[in-house]
N, C-alpha and C positions, 0 to 999 in steps of 0.2 A: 446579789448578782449570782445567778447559776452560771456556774463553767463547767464545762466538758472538753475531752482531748476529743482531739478531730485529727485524722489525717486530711491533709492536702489535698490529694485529691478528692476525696469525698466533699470537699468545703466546696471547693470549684466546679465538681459535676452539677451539684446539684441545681433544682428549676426555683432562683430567686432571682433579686437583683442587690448587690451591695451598692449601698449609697454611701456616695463624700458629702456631706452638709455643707451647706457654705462656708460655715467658721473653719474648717479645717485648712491647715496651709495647701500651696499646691504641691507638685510632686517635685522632691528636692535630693535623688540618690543620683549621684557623683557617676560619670564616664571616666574621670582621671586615676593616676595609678594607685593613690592614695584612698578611690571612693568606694563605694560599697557593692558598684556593680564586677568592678575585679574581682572582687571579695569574692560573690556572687559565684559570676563563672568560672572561677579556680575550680571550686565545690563541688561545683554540676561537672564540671569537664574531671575532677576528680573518681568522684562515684562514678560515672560513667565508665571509668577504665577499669575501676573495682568491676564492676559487673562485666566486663569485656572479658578480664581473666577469671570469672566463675568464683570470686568471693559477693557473699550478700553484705550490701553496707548497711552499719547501724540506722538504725531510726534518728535522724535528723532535726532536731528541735528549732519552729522557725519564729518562737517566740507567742504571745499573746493576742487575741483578736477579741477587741470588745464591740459589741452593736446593740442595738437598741432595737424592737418593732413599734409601728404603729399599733395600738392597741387594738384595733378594728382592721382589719383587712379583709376588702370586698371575697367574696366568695370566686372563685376562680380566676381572680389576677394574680400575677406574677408577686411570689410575697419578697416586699420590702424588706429591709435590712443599712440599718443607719451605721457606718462605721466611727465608733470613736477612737478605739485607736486600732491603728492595724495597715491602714489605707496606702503607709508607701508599698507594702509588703503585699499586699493582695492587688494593687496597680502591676509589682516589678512583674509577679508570676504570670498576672496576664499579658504583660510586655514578652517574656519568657515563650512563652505559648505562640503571641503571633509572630514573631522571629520563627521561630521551629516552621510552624505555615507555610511563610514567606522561602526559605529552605527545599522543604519540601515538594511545593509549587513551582521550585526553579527545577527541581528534578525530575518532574512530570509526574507526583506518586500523590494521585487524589486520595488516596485512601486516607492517607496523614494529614490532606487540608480538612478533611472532609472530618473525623475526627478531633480535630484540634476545636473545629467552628463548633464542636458538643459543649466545648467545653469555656465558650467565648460568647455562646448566644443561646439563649432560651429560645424552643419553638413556639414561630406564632400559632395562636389558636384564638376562636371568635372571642372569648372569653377577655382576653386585653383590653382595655381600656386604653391604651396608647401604645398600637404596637409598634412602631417606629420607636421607641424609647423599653419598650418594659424590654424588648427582644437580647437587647446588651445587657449582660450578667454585672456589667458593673459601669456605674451611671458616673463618672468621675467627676471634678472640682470643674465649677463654670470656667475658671481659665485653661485647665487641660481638657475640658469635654472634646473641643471641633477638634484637636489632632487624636486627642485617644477615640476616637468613634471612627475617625476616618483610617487610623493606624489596624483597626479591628477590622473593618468593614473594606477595607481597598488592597489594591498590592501596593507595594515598595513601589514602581515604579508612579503609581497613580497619585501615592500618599507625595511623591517627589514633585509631584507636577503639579500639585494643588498647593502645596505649600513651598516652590520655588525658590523665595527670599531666602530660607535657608540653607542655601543648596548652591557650591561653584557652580559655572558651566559646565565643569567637567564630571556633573553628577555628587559629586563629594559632602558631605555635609561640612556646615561651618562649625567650627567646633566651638563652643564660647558666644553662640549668638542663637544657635537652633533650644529655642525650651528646651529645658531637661528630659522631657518626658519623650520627645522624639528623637532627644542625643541615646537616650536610653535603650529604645528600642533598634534604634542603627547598629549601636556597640553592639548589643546583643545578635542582632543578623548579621554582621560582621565575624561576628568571633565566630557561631553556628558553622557558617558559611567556610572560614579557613580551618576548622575541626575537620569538616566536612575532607575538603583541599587534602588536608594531611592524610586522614586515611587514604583516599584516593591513590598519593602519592606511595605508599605502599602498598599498591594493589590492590585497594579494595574495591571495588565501584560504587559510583557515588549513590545509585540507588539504594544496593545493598546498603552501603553505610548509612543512607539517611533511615532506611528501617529501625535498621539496630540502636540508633540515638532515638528517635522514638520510643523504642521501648524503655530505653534505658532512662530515658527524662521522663518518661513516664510511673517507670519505678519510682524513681527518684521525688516525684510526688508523693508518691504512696507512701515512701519511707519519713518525708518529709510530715512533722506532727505538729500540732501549734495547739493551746486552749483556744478556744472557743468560751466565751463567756456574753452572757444578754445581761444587759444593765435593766433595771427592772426601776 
C-alpha cells in the first residue's frame, strides 16, 4: 500500500468520486452529546475562534483514508475511488460542507453556495459516462444514497419536504427515527446556523459573519491532514 499525507482540502477539491462498496456499513456518527458529531463541532467552532483572534491553529490530524482504484479507468471519466476505510469521515465533511451551503444560501451570499458546490460536485463534461451520478464527488452506501444525494443536491427546506416522515409538523426533525445521516447533517445546520445567531447577537451581521466562517472552515480543512493510502 502506498500512503501519502494529504490535506483535507486538497482530498475534497479534487475531480474524482469516492465510492462506499456495498460491504461497508452505513453511516453511524452520533447527533447525541456523547457522539462524535459534538466532538466534531466543538473543534470546528474551536479553530474557528483561534483564527478570529489572529492565532494560526495547528495542523489537525483527521486520521487514515484507504481506497482502492479500478485498474483500468476509461480515459476522461471521472476517476473512481473505492473507500475501505475512511467513508464515515469523508461522508461527515461532506455533511459539514452542505450545512455551511445551506447557511450561506439563508444569507443570500451565492458566492459561498457557489463555492462550497466546487467542492460537493465534479463538473459535467461530454466525457461522463453517467453524468447524473459521476457529477457527486461522493457516491455513498445504497441505504444513505437517496437522502445524501438529495441533502447535496436540494436545500433544507426541499430535502424536508421530500422526506417529511421524518419531520414534526412544526418543521423539527424527529430525533431517534430520522437516518443518522440526515440527523447528521440537521445538527450540523443547526449548530452553523446558531454560531451564526451568536455573532450576530454581538454585532456582527450575519453576512459579514457567514464570510468569515467560511474562511475559517475553509482554513480549517486545509489545516485539517489525514493519510491517504491506495490499497494495491
Amino acid at each position: 500500500m502506498h500512503a501519502k499525507d494529504w490535506a483535507l482540502n486538497a482530498v475534497l477539491q479534487e475531480r474524482q468520486q469516492w465510492v462506499i462498496p456495498v460491504y461497508q456499513r452505513t453511516y453511524e456518527w452520533k447527533t447525541g452529546a456523547d457522539g462524535q458529531l459534538p466532538k466534531l463541532w466543538d473543534d470546528l467552532r474551536e479553530r474557528a475562534l483561534e483564527q478570529l483572534d489572529g492565532l494560526k491553529p495547528k495542523p489537525h490530524f483527521v486520521g487514515a483514508i484507504i481506497y482502492a482504484e479500478p485498474a483500468e479507468q476509461p480515459f476522461g471519466t471521472v476517476n473512481k475511488r473505492y473507500l475501505v476505510d475512511g467513508q464515515q469521515r469523508i461522508t461527515t465533511f461532506n455533511l459539514v460542507l452542505c450545512a455551511l451551503r445551506e447557511n450561506a444560501r439563508d444569507c443570500g451570499i451565492e458566492r459561498i453556495t457557489a463555492t462550497v458546490d466546487e467542492y460537493l460536485f465534479n463538473a459535467k463534461s461530454a466525457s461522463m459516462a453517467d453524468p447524473e451520478r459521476e457529477r457527486f464527488k461522493l457516491w455513498s452506501s445504497s441505504f444513505d444514497r437517496p437522502l445524501f444525494t438529495a441533502i447535496a443536491a436540494l436545500s433544507a427546506d426541499d430535502v424536508r419536504g421530500k422526506f417529511n416522515q421524518y419531520f414534526y409538523k412544526n418543521g423539527n426533525i424527529i430525533r431517534g427515527v430520522a437516518p443518522k445521516v440526515l440527523a447528521a447533517y440537521w445538527y450540523l445546520k443547526e449548530e452553523i446556523a446558531t454560531f451564526i445567531s451568536e455573532r450576530a447577537a454581538d454585532g456582527i451581521p450575519a453576512e459579514r459573519g457567514t464570510r468569515r466562517d467560511h474562511r475559517r472552515i475553509s482554513q480549517w480543512f486545509s489545516d485539517c491532514r489525514g493519510t491517504a493510502g491506495q490499497r494495491r
